[in-house]
Each structure stands twice: as C-alpha cells, then as structure tokens.
C-alpha positions as a Markdown table, in Angstrom:
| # | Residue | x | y | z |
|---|---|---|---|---|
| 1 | Unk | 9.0 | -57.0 | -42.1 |
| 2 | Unk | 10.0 | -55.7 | -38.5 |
| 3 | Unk | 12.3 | -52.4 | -39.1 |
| 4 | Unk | 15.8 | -52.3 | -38.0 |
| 5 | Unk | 16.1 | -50.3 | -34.7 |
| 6 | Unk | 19.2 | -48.4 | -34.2 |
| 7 | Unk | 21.0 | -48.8 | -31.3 |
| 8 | Unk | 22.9 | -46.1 | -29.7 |
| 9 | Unk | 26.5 | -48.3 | -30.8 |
| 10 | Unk | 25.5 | -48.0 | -34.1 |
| 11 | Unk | 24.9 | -44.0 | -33.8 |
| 12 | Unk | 27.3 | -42.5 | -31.9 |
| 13 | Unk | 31.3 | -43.1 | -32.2 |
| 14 | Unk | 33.7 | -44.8 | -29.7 |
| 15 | Unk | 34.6 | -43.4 | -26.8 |
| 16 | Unk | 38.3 | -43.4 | -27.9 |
| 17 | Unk | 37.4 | -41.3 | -31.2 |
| 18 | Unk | 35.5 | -38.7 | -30.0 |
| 19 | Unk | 37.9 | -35.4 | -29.8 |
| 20 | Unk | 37.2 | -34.0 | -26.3 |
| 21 | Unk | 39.5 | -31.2 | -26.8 |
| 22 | Unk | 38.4 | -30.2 | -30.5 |
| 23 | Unk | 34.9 | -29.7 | -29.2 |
| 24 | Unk | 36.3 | -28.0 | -25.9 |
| 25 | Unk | 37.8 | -25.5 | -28.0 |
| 26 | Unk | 35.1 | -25.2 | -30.5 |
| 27 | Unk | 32.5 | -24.3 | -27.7 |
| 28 | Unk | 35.1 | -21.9 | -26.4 |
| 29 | Unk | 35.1 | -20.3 | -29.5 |
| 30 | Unk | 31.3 | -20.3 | -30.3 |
| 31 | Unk | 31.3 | -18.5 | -27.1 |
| 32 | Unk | 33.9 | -16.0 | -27.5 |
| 33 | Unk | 32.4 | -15.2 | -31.0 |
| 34 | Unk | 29.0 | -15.1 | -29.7 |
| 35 | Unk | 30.0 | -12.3 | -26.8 |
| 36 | Unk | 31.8 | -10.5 | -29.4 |
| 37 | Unk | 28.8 | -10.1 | -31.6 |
| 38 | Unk | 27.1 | -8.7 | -28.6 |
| 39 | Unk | 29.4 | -6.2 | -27.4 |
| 40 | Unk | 31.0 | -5.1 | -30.9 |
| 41 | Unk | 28.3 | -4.2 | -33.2 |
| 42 | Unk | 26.6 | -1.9 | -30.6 |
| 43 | Unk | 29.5 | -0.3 | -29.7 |
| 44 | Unk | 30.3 | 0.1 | -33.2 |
| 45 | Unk | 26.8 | 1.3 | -33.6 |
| 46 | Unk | 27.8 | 4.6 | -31.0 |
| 47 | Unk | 30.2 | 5.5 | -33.0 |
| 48 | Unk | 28.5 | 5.4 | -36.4 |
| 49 | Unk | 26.0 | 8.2 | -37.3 |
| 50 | Unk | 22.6 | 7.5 | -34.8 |
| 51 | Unk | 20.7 | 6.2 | -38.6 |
| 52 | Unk | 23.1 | 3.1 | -38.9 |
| 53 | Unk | 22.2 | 1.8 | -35.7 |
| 54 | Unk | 18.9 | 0.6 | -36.4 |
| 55 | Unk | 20.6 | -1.8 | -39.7 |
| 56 | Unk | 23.4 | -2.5 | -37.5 |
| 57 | Unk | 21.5 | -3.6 | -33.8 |
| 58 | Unk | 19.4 | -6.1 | -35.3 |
| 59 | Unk | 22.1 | -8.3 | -36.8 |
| 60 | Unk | 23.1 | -9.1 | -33.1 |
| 61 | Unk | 20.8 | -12.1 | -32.8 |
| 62 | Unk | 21.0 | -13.4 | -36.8 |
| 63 | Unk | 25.0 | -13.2 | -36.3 |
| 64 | Unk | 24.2 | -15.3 | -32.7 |
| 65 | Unk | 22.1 | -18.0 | -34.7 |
| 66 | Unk | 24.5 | -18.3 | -37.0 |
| 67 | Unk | 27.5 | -19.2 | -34.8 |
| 68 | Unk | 25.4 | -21.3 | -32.8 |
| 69 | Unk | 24.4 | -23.6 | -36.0 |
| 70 | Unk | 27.5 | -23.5 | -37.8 |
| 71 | Unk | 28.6 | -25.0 | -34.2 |
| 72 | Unk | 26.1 | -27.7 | -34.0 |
| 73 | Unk | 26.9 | -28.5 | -37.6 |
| 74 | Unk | 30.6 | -28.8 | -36.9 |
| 75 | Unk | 30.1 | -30.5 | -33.2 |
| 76 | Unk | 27.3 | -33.1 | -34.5 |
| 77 | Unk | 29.7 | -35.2 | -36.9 |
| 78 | Unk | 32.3 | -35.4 | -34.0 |
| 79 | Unk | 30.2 | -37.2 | -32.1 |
| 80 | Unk | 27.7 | -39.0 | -34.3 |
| 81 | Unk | 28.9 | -41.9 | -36.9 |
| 82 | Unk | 28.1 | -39.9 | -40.2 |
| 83 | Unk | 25.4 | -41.5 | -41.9 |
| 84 | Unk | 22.0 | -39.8 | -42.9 |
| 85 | Unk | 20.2 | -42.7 | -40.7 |
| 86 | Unk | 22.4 | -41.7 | -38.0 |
| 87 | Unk | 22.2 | -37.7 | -37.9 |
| 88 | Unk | 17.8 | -38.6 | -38.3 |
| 89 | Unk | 17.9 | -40.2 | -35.1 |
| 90 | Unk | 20.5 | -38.3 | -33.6 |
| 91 | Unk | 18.1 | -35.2 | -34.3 |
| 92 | Unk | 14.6 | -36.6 | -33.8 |
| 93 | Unk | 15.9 | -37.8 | -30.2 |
| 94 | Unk | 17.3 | -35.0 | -29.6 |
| 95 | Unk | 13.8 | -32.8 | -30.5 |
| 96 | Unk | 12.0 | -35.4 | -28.9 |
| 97 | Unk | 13.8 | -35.3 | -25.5 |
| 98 | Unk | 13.5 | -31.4 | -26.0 |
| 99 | Unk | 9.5 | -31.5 | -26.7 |
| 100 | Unk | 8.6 | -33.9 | -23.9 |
| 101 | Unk | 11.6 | -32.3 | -20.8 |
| 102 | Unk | 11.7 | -28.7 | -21.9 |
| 103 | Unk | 8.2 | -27.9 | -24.1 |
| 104 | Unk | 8.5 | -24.1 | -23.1 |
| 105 | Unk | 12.2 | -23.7 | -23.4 |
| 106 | Unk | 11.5 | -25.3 | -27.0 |
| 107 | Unk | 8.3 | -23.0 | -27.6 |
| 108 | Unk | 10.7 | -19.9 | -26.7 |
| 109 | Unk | 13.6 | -21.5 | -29.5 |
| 110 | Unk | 11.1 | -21.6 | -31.7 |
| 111 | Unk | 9.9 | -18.4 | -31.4 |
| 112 | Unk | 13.1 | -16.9 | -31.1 |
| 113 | Unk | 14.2 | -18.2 | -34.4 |
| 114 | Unk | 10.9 | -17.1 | -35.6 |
| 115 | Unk | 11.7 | -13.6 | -34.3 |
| 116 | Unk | 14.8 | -13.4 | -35.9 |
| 117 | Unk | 13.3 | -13.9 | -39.3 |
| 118 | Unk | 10.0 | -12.0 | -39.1 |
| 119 | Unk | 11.4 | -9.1 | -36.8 |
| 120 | Unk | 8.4 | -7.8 | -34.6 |
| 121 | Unk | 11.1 | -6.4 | -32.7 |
| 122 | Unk | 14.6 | -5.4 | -32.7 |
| 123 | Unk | 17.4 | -4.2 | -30.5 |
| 124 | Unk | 16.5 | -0.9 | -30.4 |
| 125 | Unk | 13.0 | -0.8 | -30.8 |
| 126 | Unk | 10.4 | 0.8 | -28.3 |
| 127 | Unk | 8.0 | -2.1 | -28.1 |
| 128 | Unk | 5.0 | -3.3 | -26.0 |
| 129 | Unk | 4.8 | -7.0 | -25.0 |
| 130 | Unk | 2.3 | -8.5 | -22.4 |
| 131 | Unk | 1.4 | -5.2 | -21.5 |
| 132 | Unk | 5.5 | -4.3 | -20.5 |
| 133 | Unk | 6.4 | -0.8 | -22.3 |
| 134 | Unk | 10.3 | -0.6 | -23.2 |
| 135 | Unk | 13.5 | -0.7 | -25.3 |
| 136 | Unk | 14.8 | -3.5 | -26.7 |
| 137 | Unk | 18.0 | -4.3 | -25.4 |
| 138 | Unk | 18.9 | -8.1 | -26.7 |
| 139 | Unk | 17.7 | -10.4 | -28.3 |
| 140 | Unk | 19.0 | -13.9 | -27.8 |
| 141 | Unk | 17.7 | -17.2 | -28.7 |
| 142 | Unk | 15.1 | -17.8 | -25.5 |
| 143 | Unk | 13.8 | -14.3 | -24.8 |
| 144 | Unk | 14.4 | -10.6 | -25.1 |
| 145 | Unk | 15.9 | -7.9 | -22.8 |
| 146 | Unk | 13.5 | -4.8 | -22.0 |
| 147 | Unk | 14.5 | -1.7 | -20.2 |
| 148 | Unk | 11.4 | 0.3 | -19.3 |
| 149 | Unk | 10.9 | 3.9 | -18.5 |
| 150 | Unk | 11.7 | 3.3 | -14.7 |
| 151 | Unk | 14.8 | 1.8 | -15.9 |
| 152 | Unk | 13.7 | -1.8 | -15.0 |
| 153 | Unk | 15.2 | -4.5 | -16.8 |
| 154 | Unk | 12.0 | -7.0 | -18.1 |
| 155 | Unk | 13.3 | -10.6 | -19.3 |
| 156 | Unk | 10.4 | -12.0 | -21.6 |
| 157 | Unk | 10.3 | -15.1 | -23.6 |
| 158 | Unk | 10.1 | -15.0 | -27.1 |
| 159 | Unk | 6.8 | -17.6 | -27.1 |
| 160 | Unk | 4.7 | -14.9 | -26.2 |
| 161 | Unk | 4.4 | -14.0 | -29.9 |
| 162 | Unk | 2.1 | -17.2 | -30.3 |
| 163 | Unk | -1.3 | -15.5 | -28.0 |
| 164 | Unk | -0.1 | -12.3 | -27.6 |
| 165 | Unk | 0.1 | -9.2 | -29.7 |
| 166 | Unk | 3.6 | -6.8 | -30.4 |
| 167 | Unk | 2.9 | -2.9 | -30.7 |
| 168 | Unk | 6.0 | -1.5 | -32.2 |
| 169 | Unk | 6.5 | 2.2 | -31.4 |
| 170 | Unk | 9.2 | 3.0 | -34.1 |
| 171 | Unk | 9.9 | -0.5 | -35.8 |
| 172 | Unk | 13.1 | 0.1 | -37.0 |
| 173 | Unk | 13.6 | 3.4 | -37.4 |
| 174 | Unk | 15.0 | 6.4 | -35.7 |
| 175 | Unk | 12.2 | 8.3 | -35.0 |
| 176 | Unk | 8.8 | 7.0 | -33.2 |
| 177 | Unk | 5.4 | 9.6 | -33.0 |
| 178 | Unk | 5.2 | 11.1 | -29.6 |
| 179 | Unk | 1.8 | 12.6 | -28.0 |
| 180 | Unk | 0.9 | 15.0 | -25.3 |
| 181 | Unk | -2.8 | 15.1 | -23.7 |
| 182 | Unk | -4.5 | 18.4 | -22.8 |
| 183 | Unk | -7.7 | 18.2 | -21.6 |
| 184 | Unk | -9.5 | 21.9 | -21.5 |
| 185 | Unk | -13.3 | 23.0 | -20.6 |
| 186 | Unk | -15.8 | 22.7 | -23.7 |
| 187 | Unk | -16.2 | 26.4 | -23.9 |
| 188 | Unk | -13.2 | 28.0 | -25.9 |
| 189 | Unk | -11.9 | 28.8 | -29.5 |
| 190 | Unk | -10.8 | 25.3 | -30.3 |
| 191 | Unk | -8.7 | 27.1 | -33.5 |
| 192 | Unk | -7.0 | 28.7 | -31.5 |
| 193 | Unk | -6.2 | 26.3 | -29.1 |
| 194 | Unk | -4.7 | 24.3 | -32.2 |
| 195 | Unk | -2.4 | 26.6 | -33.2 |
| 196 | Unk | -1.1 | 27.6 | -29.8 |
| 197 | Unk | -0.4 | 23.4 | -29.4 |
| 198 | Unk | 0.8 | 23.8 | -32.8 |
| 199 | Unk | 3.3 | 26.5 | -31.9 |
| 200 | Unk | 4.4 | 24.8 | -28.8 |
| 201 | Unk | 5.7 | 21.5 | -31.2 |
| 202 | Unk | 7.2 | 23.8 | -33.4 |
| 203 | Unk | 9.0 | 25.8 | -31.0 |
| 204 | Unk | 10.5 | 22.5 | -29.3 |
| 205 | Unk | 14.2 | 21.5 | -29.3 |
| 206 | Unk | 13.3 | 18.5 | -29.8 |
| 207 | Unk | 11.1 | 18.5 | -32.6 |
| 208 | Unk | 11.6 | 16.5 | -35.8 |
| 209 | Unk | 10.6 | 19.2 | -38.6 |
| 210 | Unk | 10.8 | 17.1 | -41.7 |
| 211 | Unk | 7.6 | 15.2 | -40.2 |
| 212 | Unk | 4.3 | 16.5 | -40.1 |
| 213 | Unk | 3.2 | 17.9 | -36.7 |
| 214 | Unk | -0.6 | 17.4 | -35.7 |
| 215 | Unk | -3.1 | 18.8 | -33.2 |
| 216 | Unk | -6.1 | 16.7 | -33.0 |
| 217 | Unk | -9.1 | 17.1 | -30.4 |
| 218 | Unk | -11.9 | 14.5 | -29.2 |
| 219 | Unk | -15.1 | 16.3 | -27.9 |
| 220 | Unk | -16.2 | 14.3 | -24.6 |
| 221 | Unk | -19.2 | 15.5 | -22.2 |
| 222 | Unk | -17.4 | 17.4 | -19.7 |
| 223 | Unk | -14.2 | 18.6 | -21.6 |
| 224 | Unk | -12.3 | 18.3 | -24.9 |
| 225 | Unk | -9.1 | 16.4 | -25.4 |
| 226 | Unk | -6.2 | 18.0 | -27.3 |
| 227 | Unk | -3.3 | 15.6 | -28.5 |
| 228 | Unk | -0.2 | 17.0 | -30.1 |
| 229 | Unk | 1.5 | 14.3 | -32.8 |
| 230 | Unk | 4.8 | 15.2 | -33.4 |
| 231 | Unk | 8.3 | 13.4 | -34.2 |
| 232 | Unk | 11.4 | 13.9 | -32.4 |
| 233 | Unk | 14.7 | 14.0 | -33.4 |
| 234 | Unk | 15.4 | 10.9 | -31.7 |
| 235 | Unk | 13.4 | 8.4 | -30.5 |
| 236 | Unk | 15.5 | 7.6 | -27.6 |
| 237 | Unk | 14.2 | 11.2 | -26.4 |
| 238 | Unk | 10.5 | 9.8 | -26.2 |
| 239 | Unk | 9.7 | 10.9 | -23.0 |
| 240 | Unk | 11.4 | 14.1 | -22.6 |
| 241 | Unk | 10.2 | 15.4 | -25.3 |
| 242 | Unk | 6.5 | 14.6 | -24.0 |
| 243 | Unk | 7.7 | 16.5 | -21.0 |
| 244 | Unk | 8.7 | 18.8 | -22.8 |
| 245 | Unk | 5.3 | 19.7 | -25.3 |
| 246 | Unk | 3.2 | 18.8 | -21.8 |
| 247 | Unk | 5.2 | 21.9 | -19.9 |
| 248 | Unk | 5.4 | 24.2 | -22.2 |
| 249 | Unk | 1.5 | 23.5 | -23.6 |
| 250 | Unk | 0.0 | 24.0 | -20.1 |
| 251 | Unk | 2.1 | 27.1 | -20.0 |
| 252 | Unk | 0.9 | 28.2 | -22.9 |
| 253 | Unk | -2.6 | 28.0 | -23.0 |
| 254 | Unk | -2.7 | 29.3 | -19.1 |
| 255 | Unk | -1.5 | 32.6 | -20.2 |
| 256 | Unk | -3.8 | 32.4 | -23.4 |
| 257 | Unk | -6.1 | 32.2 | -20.5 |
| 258 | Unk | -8.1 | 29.2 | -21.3 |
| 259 | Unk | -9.2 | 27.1 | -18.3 |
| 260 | Unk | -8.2 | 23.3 | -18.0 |
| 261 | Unk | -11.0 | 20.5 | -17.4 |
| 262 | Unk | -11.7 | 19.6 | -13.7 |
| 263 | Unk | -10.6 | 16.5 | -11.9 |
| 264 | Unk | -13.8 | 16.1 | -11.0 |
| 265 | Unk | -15.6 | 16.5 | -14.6 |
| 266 | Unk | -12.8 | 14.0 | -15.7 |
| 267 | Unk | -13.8 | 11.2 | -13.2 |
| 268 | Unk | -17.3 | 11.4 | -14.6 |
| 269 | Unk | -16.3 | 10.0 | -18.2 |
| 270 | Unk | -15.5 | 6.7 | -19.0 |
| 271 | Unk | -11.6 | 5.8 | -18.3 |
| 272 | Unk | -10.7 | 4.3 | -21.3 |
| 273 | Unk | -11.5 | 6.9 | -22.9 |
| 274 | Unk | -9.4 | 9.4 | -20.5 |
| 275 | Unk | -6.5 | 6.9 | -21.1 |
| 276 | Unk | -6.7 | 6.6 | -25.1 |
C-alpha cells in the first residue's frame, strides 16, 4: 500500500488563522525574558555573598533553554494544524532542513544543550578549551563567551566538546589551586628552601588558609624546580596572587642567599618539562 504523503495544506493552518500578532508579542517577550535572565541573576549574584554566585551563574543558560522551549512549544500549535502526524513532520522537516543547511550550527545546539546538562563549564569557571585559557562569561545555546588574562573576549562553539578536551581550573567553586615556579641551582638545602616557599604562601594576603598549602620540587639535570600549591581567597584573584608568591619567593630566597638556575642551564632541558 503506497503511504499517505502530507502536504504542506494539510500541516500548516490558513493564512487567515494564523495570529501574527500573538506570536509578534510572544517572541518579544521570549526575548525580553531571555535578556533579563542574563543581566539579573549576575547582578543579583554581586550583591549576594561571593559563594552564591557559583549556584546562581550557572542557571543563566538552563533559565535561557527554558524560555526558548516553552516558546517553541507555545509558537508551534499557532502555526501547525494540531495533530501528532502534523507536529512529526513539522519537526522532522524542520531537523532535516537544519542537518542538511546548517550541520555545524546544529552540532553547536546540540552541544550546547549537552553543556547545559553535563556542565563542563559554567559562567564563572576558569576553563581551557582548544588551547584558549579564560573565564567563562555566557553561555548561550551556540557557544560560550571567554575573557582571557589579556582581557580578550574568545567566542567558541559549544561542539568543540565532541574531539576536544575541557580542563576546569575551579569547576564550580570559589576557589581554584594556584602555582608559582622557582627554578634554583642543584646545590642547596632543599628543606629549607621548602619552608621559606612555605612561609612566603603563608604570609600572603591572598592566601586561602583553610586549604592545605604545598611546596613540591622536581630534580632536573641542571636545576630543581620548586612549585608552591596554594588556594586563594578568590579565584578571580588567580593571577595576582601568582604574582604575588612569584615576587615575594624570589625575594626571599635571594636574601636566603641561594642562587637561581641559569638561562642558559634551562635551555639545555627538554621544554615541556620547563613548562609543566
């Protein structure tokens, strides 16, 4: 028996029914509820204690999905006869037409609504994503909004995700690990050199006591790394803070009077492992 093909008569309404000016003010208001969610809930998140902001910042883009599919819910039957046969088609042209003109906006939906629900990254988080390090500023249903150390604003689509791995700095909370690099020649009391790097985290404004502070070191041929692991108060003061443990450490150990590796002994080893 040959099926029954649906014309588009028999899916979508008259011309005459259709409410132009419902769905007019519908979108408006999808819209308007949409750029509220963005600018109230961070601004409410300023003026509640720093803590809240990392529950509060993420709901931006679940609160955006949801206005935008309670829309298409409410817009769909407005213009489509409503029947089940009729809302199938409807849909599977529409994610046909999608799949075949726009494959990598589609990818990005996806993987935006993906995003939302597995959260490898939120608005605030410090993350790392094809190699961009930054803060996450939005979120919206395409791609996400970075702002890097140099204060660049980095658009990136959400389908990254599918070949490419996240690195979450602080994943949703306040505070994110920090580290500082010494590098010092091979010859000198390493003990000591741990507690003075020790001393220096301590000692820091910026420091985060109720987690634990670390010096570690990692013997190379020609000098011995140092790295000081420490938490500060607030994430958002990541790199000051480094600046901060990096000044005061070389400080430090110069009047301790131990002598920093060479440029030129540093060259000699293997760069990856300078940079790790």
């Amino acid at each position: 028996m040959t099926p029954e093909i649906t014309s588009p008569e028999q899916i979508f309404r008259d011309f005459e029914q259709i409410p132009f000016l419902y769905i007019f003010l519908l979108i408006i208001t999808a819209l308007v509820l949409s750029g509220l969610a963005r600018r109230f809930i961070p601004a409410l998140a300023r003026l509640l204690p720093p803590r809240f902001s990392y529950y509060l910042l993420p709901m931006i883009p679940i609160f955006r999905l949801l206005i935008t599919g309670i829309t298409l819910l409410l817009l769909v039957p407005t213009i489509v006869k409503p029947s089940m046969q009729n809302f199938i088609a409807f849909f599977g042209a529409i994610g046909l037409a999608l799949g075949f003109a726009f494959k990598d906006f589609a990818s990005s939906l996806i993987a935006g609504i993906i995003a939302v629900y597995e959260q490898p990254y939120r608005v605030g988080d410090r993350v790392t994503v094809n190699g961009v390090y930054g803060e996450v500023q939005s979120i919206n249903l395409r791609s996400l909004k970075l702002v890097t150390p140099d204060d660049d604003a980095v658009t990136i689509p959400h389908n990254c995700i599918w070949n490419n791995s996240v690195g979450n700095a602080n994943d949703g909370c306040r505070e994110q690990q920090c580290s500082a690099l010494f590098y010092l020649h091979p010859e000198h009391d390493a003990e000591l050199v741990r507690q003075i790097l020790r001393d220096v985290a301590l000692t820091s404004p910026y420091t985060q006591f109720s987690r634990p502070v670390r010096v570690v070191l990692r013997e190379f041929p020609l000098a011995t790394q140092y790295r000081i692991r420490a938490y500060p108060v607030d994430g958002h003061d990541e790199f000051i803070y480094i600046s901060d443990l990096t000044a005061r450490g070389k400080a430090a150990l110069l009047e301790a009077g131990f002598k920093f590796a060479s440029v030129r002994s540093l060259r000699m080893q293997d760069p990856d492992d300078i940079e790790s």
